[in-house]
C-alpha positions as CSV (number, residue, x, y, z in Angstrom):
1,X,170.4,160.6,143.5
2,X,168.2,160.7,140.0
3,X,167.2,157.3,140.6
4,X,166.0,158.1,144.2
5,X,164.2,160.7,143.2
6,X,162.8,159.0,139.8
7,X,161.8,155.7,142.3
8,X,160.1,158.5,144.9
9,X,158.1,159.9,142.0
10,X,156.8,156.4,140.8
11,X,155.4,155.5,144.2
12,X,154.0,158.9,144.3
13,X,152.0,158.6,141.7
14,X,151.2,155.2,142.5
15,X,149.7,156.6,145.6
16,X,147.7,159.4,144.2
17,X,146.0,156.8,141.8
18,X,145.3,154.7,144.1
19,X,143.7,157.7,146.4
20,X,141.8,158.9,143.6
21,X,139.7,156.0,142.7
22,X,138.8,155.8,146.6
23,X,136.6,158.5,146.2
24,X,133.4,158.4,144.4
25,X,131.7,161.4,142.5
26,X,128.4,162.8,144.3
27,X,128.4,161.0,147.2
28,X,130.4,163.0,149.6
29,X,133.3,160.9,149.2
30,X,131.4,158.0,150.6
31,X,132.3,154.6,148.5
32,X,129.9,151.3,147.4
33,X,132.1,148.8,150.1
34,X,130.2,146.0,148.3
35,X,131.1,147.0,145.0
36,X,134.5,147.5,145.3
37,X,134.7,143.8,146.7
38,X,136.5,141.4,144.0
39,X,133.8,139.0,143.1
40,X,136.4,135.9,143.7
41,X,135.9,136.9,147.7
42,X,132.3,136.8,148.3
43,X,131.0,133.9,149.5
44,X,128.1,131.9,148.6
45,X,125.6,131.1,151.0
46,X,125.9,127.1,152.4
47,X,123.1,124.9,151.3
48,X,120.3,124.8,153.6
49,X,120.4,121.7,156.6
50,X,118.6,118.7,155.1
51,X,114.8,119.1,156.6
52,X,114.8,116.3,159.3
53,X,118.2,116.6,160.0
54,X,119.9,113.0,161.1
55,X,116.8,111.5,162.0
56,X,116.8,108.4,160.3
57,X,113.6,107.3,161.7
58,X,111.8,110.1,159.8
59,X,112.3,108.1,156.9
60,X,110.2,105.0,158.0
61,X,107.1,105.8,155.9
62,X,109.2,106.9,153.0
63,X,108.7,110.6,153.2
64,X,112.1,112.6,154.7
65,X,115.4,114.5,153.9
66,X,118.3,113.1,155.8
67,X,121.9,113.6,155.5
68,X,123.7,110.1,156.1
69,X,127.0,108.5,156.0
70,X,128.5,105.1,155.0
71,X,127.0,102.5,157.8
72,X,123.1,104.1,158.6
73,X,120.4,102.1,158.1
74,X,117.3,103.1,157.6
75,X,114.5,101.3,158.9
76,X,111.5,101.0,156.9
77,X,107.8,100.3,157.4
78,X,106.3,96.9,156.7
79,X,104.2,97.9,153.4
80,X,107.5,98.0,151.6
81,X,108.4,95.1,152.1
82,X,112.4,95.5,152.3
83,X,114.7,95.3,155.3
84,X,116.7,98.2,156.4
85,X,117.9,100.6,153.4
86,X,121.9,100.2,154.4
87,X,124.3,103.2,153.5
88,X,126.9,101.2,152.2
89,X,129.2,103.7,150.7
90,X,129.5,107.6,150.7
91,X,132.2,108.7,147.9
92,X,132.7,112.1,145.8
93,X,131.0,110.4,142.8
94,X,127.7,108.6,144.2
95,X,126.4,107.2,146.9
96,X,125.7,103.3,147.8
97,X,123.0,101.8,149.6
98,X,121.6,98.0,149.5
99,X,118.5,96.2,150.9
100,X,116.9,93.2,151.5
101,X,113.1,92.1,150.7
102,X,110.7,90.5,152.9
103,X,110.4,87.6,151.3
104,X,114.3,87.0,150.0
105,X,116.3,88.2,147.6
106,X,118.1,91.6,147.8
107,X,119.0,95.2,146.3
108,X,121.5,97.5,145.8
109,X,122.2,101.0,144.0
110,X,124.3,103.4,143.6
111,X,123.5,107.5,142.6
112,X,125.7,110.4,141.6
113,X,124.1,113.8,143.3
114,X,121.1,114.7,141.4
115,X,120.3,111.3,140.7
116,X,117.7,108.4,142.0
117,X,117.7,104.8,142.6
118,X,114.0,103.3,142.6
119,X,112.9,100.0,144.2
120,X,109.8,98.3,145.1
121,X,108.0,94.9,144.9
122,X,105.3,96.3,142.5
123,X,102.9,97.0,145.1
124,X,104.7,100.5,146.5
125,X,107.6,102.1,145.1
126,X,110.7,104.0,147.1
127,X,112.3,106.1,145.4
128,X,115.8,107.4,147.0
129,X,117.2,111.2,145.9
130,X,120.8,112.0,146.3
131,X,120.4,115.8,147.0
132,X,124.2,116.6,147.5
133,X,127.6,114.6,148.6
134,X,130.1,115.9,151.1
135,X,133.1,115.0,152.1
136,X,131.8,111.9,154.0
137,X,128.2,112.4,154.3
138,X,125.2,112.7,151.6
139,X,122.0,114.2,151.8
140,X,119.2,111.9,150.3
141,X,115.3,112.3,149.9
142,X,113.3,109.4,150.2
143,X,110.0,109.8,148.2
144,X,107.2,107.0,148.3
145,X,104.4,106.1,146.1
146,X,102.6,103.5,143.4
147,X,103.8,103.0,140.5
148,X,103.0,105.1,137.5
């Protein structure tokens, strides 16, 4: 019977504490719902869509922001120079992407996120961002321009 009643006490004050720091001091009783939120369960915002989307062909001057995934080309203008920018690979750890040039020969790169690969025949440079990787996609920005 002692432990019953020893066991009944424990949970009652286990109660009472917990009741107590419910309440909040000059408020009303009213509590901060954010504040009592565990950081571990608030979620961080997703990263913003990539600003042209899937539209490859926004790329074609060598100005966009395109998520892609292993198998997209991209199809440049002729001032580069190059054949189609091919996505070759898509892993955790970088992104792959070979081309061709107009005249022969041929390319090929690979960037981690936050990294570039730069290519070019001298006359124009393309530069190729790896914004983020997902699970099978990448967000890249292409950036154009002569070289420095």
């Amino acid at each position: 019977m002692r432990e019953r009643a020893l066991g009944a006490g424990v949970v009652g004050l286990a109660l009472a504490v917990l009741l107590a720091g419910c309440g909040s001091g000059g408020d009303g009783g009213r509590a901060d719902s954010s504040a009592s939120l565990p950081l571990m369960s608030r979620v961080s915002d997703p990263p913003p869509p990539p600003k042209d989307g899937t539209n490859l062909a926004a790329c074609r001057e060598g100005r966009c922001e395109v998520r892609v995934r292993a198998g997209d080309q991209i199809e440049l203008a002729p001032h580069f120079h190059a054949g189609p920018l091919v996505i070759t690979a898509v892993e955790p750890d970088g992104l792959s992407v070979r081309w061709t040039y107009e005249g022969g020969g041929s390319g090929a790169g690979k960037a981690s996120p936050n990294s570039t690969i730069t290519f070019g025949d001298g006359g124009t440079l393309l530069t190729i961002h790896v914004e983020r990787i997902g699970s099978d996609s990448a967000v890249i920005r292409l950036m154009s321009g002569e070289p420095s």
